[in-house]
DSSP file (Angstrom, degrees, kcal/mol; ACC not computed):
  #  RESIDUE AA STRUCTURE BP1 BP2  ACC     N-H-->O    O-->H-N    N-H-->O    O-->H-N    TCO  KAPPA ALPHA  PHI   PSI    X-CA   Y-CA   Z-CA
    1    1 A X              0   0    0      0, 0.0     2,-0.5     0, 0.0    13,-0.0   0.000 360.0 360.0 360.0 118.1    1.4  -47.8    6.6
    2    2 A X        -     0   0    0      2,-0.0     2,-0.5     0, 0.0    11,-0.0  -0.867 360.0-170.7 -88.7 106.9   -1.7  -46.2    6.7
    3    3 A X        -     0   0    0     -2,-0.5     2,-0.3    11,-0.1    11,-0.2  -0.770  13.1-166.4-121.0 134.0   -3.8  -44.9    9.5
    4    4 A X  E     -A   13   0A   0      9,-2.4     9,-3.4    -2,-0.5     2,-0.4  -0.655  23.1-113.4-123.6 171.1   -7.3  -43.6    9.0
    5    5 A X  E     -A   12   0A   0     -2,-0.3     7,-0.2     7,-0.3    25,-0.2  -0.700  30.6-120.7-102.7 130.2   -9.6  -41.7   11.0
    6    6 A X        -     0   0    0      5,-2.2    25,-0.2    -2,-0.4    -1,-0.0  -0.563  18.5-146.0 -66.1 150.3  -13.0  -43.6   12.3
    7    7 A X  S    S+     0   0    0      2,-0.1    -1,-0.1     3,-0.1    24,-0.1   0.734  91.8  37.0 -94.6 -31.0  -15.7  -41.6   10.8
    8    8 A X  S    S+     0   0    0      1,-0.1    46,-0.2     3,-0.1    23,-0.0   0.933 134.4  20.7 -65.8 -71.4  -18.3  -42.1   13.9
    9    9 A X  S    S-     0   0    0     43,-0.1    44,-2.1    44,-0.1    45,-0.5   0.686  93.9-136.6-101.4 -40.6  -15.7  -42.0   17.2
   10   10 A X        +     0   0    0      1,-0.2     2,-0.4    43,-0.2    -3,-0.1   0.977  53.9 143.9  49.6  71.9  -12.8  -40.1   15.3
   11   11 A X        -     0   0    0     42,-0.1    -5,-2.2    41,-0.0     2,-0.5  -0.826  63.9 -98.9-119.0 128.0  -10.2  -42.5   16.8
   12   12 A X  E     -A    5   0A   0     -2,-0.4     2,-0.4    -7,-0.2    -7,-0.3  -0.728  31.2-146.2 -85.9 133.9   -7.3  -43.3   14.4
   13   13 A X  E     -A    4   0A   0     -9,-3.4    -9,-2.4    -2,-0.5     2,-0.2  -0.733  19.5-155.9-116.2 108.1   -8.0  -47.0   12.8
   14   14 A X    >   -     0   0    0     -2,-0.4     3,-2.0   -11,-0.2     2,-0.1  -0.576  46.8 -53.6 -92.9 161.8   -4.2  -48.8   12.2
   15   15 A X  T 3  S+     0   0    0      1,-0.2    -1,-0.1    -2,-0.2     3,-0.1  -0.196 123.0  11.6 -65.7 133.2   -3.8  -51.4    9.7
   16   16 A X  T 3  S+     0   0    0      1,-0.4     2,-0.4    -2,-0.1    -1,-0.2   0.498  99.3 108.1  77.6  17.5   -6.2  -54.2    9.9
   17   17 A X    <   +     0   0    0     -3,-2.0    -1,-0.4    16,-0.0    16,-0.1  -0.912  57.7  28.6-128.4 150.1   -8.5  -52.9   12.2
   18   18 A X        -     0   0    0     14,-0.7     2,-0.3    -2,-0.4    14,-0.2   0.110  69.9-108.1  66.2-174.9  -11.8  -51.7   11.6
   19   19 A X  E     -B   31   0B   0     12,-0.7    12,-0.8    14,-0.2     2,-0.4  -0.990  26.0-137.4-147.5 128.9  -14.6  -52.7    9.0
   20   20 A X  E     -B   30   0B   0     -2,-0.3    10,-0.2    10,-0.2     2,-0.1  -0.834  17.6-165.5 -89.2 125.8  -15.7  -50.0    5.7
   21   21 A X  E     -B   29   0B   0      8,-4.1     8,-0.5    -2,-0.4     2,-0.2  -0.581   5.2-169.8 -80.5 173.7  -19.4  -49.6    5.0
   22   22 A X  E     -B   28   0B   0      6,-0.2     6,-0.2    -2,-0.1     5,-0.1  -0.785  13.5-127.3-147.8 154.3  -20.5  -48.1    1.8
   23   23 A X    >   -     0   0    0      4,-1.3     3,-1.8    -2,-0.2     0, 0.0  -0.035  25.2-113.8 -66.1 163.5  -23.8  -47.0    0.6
   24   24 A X  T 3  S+     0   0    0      1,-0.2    -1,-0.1     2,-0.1     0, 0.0   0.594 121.5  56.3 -78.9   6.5  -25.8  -47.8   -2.5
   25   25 A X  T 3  S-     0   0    0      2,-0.1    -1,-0.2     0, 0.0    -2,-0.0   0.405 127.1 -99.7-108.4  16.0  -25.3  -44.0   -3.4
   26   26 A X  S <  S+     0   0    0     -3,-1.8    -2,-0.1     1,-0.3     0, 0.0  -0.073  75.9 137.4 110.4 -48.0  -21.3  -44.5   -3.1
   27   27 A X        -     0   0    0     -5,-0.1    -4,-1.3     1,-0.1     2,-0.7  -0.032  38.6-154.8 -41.8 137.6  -20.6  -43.1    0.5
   28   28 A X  E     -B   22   0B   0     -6,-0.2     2,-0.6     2,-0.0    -6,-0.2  -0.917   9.3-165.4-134.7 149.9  -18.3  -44.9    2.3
   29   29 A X  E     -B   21   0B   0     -2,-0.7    -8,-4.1    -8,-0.5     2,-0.8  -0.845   4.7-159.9-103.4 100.8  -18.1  -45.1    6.2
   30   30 A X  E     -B   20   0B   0     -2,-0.6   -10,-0.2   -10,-0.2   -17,-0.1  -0.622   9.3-173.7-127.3 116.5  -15.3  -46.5    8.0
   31   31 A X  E     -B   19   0B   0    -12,-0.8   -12,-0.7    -2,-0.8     3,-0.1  -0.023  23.8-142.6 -46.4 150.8  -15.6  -47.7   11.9
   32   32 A X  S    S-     0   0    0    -14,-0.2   -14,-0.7     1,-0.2     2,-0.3   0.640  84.0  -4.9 -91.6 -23.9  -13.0  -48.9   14.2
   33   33 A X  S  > S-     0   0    0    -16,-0.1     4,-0.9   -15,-0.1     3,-0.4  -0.790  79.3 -94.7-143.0-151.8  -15.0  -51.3   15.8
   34   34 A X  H  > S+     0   0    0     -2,-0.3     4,-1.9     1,-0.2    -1,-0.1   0.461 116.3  64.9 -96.7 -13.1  -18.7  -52.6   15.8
   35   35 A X  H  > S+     0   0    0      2,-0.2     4,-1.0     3,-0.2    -1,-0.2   0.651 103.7  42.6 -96.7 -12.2  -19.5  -50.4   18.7
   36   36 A X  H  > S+     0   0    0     -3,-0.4     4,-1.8     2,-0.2     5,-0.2   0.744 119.4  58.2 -88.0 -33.7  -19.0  -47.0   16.7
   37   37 A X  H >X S+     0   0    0     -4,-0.9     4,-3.0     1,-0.2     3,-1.5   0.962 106.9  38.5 -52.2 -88.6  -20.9  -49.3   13.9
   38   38 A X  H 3< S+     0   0    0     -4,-1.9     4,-0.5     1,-0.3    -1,-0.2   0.704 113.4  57.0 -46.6 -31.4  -23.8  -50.0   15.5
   39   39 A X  H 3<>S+     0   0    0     -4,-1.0     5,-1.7     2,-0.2    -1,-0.3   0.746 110.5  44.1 -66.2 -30.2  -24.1  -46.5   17.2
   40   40 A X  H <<5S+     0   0    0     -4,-1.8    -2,-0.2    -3,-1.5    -3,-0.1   0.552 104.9  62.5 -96.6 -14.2  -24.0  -44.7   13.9
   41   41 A X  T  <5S+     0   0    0     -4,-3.0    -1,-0.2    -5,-0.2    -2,-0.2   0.682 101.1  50.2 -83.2  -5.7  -26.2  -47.0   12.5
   42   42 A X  T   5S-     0   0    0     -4,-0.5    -2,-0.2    -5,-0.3    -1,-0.2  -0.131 119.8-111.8 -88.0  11.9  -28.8  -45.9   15.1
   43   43 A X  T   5 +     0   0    0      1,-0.2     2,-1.8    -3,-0.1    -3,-0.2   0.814  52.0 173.1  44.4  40.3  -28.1  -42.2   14.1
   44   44 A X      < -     0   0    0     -5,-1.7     5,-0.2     1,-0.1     4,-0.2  -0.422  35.6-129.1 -54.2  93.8  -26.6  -41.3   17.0
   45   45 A X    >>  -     0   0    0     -2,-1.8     3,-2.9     1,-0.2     4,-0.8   0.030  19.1-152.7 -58.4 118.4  -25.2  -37.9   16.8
   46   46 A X  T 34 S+     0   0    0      1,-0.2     9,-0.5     2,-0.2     8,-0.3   0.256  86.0  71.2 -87.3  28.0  -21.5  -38.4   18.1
   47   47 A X  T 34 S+     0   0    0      7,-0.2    -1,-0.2     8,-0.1    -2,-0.1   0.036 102.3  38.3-115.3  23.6  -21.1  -35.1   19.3
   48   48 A X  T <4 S+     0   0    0     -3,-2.9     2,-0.4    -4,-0.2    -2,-0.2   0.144  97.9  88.7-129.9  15.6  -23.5  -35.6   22.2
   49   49 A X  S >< S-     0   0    0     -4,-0.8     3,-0.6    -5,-0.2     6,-0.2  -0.758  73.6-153.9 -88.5 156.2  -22.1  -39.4   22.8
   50   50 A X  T 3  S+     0   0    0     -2,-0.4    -1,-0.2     1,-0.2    -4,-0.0   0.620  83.1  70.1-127.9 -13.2  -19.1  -38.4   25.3
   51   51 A X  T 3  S+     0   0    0      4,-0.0    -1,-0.2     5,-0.0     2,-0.2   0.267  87.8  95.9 -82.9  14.1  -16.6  -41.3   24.7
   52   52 A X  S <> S-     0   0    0     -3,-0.6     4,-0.7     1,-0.1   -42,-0.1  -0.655  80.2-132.0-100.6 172.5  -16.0  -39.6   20.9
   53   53 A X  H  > S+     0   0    0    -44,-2.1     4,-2.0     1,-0.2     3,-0.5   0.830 109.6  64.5 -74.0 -32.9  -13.2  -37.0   20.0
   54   54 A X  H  > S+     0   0    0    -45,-0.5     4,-1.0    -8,-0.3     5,-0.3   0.877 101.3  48.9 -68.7 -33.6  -16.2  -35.0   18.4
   55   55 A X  H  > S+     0   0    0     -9,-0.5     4,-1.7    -6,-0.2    -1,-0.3   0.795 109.9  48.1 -61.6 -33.6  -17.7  -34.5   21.7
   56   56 A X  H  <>S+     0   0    0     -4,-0.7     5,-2.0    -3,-0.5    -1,-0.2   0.670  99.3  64.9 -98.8   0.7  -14.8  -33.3   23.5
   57   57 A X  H  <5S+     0   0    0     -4,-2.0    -1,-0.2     3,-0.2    -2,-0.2   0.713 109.3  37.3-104.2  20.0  -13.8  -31.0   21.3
   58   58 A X  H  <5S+     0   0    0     -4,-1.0    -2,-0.2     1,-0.2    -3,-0.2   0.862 113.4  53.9 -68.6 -44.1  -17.0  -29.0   21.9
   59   59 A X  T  <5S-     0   0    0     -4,-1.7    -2,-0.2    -5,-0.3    -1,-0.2   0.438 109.5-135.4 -69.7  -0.2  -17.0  -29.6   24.9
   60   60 A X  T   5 +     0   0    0      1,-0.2     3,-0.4    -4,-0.1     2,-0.3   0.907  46.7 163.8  57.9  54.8  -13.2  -28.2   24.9
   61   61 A X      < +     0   0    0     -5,-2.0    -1,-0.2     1,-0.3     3,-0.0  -0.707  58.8  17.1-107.5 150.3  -12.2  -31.2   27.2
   62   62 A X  S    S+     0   0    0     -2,-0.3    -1,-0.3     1,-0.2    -2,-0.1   0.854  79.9 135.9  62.3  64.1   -8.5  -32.2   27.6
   63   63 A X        +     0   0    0     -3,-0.4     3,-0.5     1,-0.1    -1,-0.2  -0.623  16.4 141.4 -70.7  32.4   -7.1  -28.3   26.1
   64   64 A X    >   +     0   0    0      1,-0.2     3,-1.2     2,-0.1    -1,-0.1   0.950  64.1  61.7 -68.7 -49.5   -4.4  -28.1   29.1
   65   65 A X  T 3  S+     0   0    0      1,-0.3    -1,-0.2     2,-0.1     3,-0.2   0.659 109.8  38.9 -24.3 -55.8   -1.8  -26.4   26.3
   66   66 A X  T 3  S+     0   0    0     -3,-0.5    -1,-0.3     1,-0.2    -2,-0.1  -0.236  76.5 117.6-108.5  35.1   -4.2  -23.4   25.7
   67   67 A X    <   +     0   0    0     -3,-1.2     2,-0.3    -2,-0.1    -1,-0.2   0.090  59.2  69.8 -92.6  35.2   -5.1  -23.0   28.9
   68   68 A X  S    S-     0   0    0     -3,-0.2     2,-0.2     3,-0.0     0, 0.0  -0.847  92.4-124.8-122.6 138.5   -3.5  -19.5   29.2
   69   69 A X        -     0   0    0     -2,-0.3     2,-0.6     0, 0.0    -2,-0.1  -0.579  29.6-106.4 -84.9-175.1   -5.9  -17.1   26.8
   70   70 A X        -     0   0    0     -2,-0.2    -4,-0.0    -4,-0.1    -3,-0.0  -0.880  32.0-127.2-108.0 101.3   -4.1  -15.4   24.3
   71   71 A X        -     0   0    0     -2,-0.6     2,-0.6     1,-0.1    -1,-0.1   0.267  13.2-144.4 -23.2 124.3   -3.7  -11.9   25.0
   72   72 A X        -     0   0    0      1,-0.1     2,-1.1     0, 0.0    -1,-0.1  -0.826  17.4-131.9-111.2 131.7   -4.8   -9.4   22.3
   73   73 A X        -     0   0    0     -2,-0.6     3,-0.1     1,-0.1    -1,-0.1  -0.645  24.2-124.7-108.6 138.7   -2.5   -6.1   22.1
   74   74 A X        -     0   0    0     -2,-1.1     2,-0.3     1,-0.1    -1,-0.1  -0.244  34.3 -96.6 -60.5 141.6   -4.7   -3.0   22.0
   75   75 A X        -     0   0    0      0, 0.0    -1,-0.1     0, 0.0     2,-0.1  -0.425  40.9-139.1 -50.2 122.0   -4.0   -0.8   19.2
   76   76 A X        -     0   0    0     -2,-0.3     2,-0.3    -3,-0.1    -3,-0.0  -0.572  19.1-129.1 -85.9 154.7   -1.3    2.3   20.6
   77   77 A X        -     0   0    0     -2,-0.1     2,-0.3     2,-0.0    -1,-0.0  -0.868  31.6-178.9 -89.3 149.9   -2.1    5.7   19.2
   78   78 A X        -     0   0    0     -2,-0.3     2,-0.3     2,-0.0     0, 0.0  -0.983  12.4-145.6-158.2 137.0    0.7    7.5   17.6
   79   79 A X        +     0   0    0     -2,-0.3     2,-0.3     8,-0.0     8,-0.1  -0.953  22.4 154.0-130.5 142.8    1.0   10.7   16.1
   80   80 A X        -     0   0    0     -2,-0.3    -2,-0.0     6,-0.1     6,-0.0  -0.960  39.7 -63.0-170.1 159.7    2.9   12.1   13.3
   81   81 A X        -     0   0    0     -2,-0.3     2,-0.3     1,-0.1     5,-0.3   0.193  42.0-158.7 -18.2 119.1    3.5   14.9   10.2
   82   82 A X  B >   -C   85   0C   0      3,-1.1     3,-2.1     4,-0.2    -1,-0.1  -0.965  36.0 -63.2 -90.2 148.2    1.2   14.9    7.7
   83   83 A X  T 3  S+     0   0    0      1,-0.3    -1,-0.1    -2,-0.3     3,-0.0   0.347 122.8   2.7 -31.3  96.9    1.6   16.3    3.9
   84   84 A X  T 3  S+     0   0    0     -3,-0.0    -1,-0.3     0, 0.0     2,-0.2   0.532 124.5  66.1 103.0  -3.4    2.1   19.8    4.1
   85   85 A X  B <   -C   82   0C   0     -3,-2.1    -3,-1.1     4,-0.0     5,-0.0  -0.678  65.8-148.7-131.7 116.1    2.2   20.3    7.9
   86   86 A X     >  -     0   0    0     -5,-0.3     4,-1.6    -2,-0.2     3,-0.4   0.143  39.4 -89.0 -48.3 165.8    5.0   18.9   10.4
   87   87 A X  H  > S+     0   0    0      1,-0.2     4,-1.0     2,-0.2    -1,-0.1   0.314 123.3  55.6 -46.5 -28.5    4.2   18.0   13.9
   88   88 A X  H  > S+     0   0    0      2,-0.1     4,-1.2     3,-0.1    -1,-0.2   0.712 102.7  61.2 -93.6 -15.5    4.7   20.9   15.6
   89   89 A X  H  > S+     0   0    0     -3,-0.4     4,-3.7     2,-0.2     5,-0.4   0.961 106.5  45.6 -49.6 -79.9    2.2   22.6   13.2
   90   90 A X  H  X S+     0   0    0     -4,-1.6     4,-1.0     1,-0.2     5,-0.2   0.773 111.5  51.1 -28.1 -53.5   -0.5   20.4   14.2
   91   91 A X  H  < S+     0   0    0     -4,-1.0     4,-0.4     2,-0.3    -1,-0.2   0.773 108.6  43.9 -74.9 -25.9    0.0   20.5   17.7
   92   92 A X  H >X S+     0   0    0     -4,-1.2     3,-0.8     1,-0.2     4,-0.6   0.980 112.2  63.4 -73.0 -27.1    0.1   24.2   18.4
   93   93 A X  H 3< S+     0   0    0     -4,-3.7     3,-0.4     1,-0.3    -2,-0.3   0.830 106.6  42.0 -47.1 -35.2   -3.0   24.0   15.9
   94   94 A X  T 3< S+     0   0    0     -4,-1.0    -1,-0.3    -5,-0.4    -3,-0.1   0.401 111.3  57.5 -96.1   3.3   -5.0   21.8   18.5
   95   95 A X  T <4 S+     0   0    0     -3,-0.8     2,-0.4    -4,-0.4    -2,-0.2   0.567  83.1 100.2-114.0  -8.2   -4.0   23.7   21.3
   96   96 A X  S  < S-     0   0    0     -4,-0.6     5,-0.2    -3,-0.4     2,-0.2  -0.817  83.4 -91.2 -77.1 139.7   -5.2   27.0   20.4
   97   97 A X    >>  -     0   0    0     -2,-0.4     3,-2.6     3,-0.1     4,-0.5  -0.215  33.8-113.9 -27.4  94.0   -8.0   28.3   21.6
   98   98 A X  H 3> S+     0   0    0      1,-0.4     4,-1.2     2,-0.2    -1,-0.1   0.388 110.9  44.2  20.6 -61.7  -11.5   27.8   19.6
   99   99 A X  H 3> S+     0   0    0      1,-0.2     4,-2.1     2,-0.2    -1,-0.4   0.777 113.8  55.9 -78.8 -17.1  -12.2   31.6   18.6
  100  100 A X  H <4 S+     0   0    0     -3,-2.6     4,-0.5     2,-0.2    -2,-0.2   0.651 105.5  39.4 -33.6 -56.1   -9.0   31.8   17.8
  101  101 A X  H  X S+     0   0    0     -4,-0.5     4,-0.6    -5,-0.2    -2,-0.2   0.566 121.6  56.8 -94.3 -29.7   -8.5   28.8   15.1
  102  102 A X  H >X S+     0   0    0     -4,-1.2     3,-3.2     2,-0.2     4,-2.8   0.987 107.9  44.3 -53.9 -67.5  -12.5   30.3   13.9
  103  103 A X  H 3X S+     0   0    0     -4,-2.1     4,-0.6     1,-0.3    -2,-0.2   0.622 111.7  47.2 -76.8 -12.9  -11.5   33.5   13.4
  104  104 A X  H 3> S+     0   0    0     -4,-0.5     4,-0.6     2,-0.1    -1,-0.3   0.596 115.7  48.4 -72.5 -17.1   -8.3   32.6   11.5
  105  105 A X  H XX S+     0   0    0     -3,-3.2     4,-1.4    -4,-0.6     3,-1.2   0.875 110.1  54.1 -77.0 -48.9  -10.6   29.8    9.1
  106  106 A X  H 3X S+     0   0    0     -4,-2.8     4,-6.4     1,-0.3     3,-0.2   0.948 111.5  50.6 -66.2 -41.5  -13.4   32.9    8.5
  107  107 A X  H 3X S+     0   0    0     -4,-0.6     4,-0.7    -5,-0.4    -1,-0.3   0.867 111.0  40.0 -54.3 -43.7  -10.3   34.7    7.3
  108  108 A X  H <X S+     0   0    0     -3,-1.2     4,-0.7    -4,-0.6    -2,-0.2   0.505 112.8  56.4 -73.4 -11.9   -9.0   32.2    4.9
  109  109 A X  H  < S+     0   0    0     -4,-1.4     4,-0.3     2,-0.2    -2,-0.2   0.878 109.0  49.4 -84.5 -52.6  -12.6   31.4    3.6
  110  110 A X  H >X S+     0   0    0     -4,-6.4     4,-0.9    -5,-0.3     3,-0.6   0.815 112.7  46.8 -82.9  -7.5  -12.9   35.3    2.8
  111  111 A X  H 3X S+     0   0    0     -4,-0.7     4,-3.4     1,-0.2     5,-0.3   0.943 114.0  54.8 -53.0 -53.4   -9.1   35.3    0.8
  112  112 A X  H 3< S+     0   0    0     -4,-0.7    -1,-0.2     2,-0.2     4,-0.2   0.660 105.2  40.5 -39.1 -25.3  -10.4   32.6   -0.7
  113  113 A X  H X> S+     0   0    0     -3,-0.6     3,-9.5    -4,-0.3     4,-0.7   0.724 114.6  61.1-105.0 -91.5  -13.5   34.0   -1.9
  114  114 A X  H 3X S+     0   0    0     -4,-0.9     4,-2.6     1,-0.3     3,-0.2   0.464 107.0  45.1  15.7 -61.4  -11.3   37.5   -3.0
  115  115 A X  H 3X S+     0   0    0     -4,-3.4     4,-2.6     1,-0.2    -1,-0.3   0.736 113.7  44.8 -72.5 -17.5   -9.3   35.8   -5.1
  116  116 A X  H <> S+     0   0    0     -3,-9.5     4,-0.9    -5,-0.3    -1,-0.2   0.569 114.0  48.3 -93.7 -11.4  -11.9   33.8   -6.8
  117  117 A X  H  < S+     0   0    0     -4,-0.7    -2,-0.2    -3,-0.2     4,-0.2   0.874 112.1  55.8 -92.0 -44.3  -14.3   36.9   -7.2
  118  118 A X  H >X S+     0   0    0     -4,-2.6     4,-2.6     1,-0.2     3,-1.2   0.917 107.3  52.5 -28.2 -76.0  -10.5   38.8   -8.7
  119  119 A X  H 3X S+     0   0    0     -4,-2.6     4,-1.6     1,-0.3     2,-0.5   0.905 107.9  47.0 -30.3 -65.6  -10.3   35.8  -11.3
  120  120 A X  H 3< S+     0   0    0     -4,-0.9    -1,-0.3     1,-0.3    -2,-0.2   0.226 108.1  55.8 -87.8  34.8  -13.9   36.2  -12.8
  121  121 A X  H <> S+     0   0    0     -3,-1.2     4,-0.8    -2,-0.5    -1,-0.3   0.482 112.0  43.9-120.7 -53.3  -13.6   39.8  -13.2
  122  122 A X  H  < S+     0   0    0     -4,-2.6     4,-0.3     1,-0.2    -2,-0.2   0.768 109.6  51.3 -76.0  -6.8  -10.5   39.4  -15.2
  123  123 A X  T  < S+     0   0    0     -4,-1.6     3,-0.4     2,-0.2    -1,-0.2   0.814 105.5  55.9 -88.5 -26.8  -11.6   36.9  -17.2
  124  124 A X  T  4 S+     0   0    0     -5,-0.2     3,-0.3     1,-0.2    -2,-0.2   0.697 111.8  52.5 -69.3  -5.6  -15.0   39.0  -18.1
  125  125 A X  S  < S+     0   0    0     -4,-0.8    -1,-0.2     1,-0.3    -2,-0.2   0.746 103.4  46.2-110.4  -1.7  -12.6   41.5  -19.2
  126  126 A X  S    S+     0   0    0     -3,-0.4     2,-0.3    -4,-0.3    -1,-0.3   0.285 100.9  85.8 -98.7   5.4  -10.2   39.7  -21.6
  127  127 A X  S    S-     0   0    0     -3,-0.3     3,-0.1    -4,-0.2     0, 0.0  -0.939  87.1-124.4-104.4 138.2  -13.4   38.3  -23.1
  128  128 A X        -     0   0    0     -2,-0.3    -2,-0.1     1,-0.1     2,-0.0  -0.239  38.9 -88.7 -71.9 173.6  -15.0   40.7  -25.9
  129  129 A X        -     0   0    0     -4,-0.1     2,-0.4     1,-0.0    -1,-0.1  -0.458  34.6-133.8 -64.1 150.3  -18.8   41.8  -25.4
  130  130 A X        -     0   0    0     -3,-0.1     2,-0.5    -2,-0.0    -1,-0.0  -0.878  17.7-150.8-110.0 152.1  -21.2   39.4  -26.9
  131  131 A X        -     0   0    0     -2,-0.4     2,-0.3     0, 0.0     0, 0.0  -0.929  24.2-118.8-115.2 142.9  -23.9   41.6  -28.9
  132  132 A X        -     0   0    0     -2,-0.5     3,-0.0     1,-0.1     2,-0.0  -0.584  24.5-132.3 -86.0 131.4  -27.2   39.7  -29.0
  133  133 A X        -     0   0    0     -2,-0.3     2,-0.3     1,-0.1    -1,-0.1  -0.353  34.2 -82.2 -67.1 161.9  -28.4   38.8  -32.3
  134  134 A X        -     0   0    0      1,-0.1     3,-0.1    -2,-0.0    -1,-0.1  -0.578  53.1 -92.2 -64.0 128.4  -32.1   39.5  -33.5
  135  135 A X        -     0   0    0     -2,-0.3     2,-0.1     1,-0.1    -1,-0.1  -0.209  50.2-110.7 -28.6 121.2  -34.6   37.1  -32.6
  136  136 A X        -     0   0    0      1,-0.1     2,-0.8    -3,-0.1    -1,-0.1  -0.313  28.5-129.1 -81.2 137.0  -34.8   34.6  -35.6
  137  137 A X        -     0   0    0     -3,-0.1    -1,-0.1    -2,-0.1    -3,-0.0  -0.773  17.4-127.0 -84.9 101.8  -38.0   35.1  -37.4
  138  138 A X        -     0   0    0     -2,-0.8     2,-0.2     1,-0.1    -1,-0.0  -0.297  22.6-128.1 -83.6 141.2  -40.1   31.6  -38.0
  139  139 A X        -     0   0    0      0, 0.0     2,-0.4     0, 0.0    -1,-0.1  -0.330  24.8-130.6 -61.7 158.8  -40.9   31.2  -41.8
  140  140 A X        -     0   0    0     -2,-0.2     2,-0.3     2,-0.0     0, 0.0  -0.900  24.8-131.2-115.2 140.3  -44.9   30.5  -41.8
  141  141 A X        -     0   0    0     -2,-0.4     2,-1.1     2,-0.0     0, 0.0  -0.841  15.4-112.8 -93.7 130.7  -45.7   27.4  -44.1
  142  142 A X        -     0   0    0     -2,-0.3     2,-0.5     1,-0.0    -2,-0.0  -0.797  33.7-176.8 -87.2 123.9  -48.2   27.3  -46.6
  143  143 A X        -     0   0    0     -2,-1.1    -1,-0.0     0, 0.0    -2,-0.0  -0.871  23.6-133.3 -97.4 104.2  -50.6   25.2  -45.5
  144  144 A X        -     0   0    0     -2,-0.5     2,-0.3     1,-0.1     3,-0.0  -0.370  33.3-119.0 -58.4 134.5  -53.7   24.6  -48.2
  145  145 A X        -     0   0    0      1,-0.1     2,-0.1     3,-0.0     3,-0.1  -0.579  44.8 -83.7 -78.0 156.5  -57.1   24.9  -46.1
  146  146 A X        -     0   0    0     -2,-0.3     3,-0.1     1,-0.1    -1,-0.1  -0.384  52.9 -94.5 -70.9 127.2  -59.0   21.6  -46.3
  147  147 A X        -     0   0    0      1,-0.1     2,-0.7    -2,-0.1    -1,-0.1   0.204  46.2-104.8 -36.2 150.7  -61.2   21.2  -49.3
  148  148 A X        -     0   0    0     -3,-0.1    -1,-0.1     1,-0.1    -3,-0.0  -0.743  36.8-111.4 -96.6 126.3  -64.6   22.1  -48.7
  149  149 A X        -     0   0    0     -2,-0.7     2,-0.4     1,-0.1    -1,-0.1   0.310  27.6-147.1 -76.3 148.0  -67.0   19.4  -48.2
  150  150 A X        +     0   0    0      2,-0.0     2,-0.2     0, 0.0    -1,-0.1  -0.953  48.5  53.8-127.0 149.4  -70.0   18.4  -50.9
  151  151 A X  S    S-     0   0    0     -2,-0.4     3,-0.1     3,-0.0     2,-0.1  -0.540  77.0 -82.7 120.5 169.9  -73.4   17.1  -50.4
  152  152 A X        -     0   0    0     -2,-0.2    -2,-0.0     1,-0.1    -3,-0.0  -0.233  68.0 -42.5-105.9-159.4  -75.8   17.8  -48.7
  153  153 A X              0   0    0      1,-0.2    -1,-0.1    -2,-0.1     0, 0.0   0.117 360.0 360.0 -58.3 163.8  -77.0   17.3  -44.8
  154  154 A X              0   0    0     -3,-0.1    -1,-0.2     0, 0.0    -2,-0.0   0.152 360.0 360.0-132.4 360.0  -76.1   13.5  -44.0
């Protein structure tokens, strides 16, 4: 047994009830009765006709079930160790004092720099001296001058 939806009223259509249209391009339409017929054959949009299912559910009519909204739970913040510093790291780190936490980064920037100026000083000195060759000398082409023309004035 097979129970189909009206297409106009969206009413469910039991067996032997209702009547199928179909178009001459193939659609087919099926009513439960002649009054969903005749309304949709007047183009009646059946979501401003108010005895269809399509109307009430825009109109959110007959919802009692979900008449609680659903509660959305705000995201918690939570904190914890990241790679290469624990927890307690972090936190006395956000809790010192501004010049404090500067003047220990300005410190680490110039080690930083130390070590990296250390490095290219030993590497220019494990490398031998390069001696500049002489500027390469361009060959000159011979090049024939262009015949010189005969005849007289033109």
């Amino acid at each position: 047994m097979k129970i189909g939806l009206c297409v106009y009223s969206g009413y469910k259509i039991h067996p032997g009830h209702g009547k199928t249209m179909v178009k001459v391009d193939g659609k087919s339409f099926t009513f439960l009765n002649s009054k969903c017929e005749s309304a949709h054959l007047m183009k009646r949009n059946p979501r401003k006709v108010t005895w269809t299912v399509f109307y009430r559910r825009k109109h959110k009519k007959g919802q009692e079930e979900e008449a609680a909204k659903k509660r959305t739970r705000r995201t918690q913040k939570f904190q914890r160790a990241i790679v290469g510093a624990s927890l307690n790291d972090i936190l006395a780190k956000r809790n010192q004092r501004p010049e404090v936490r500067k003047a220990q980064r300005e410190q680490a920037i110039r080690a930083a720099k130390e070590a990296k100026k250390a490095t290219k000083i030993q590497k220019k000195a494990t490398q031998p001296a390069k001696v500049k060759a002489a500027p390469k000398i361009k060959a000159s082409k011979n090049v024939q001058k262009a015949a010189p023309r005969v005849g007289g004035k033109r």
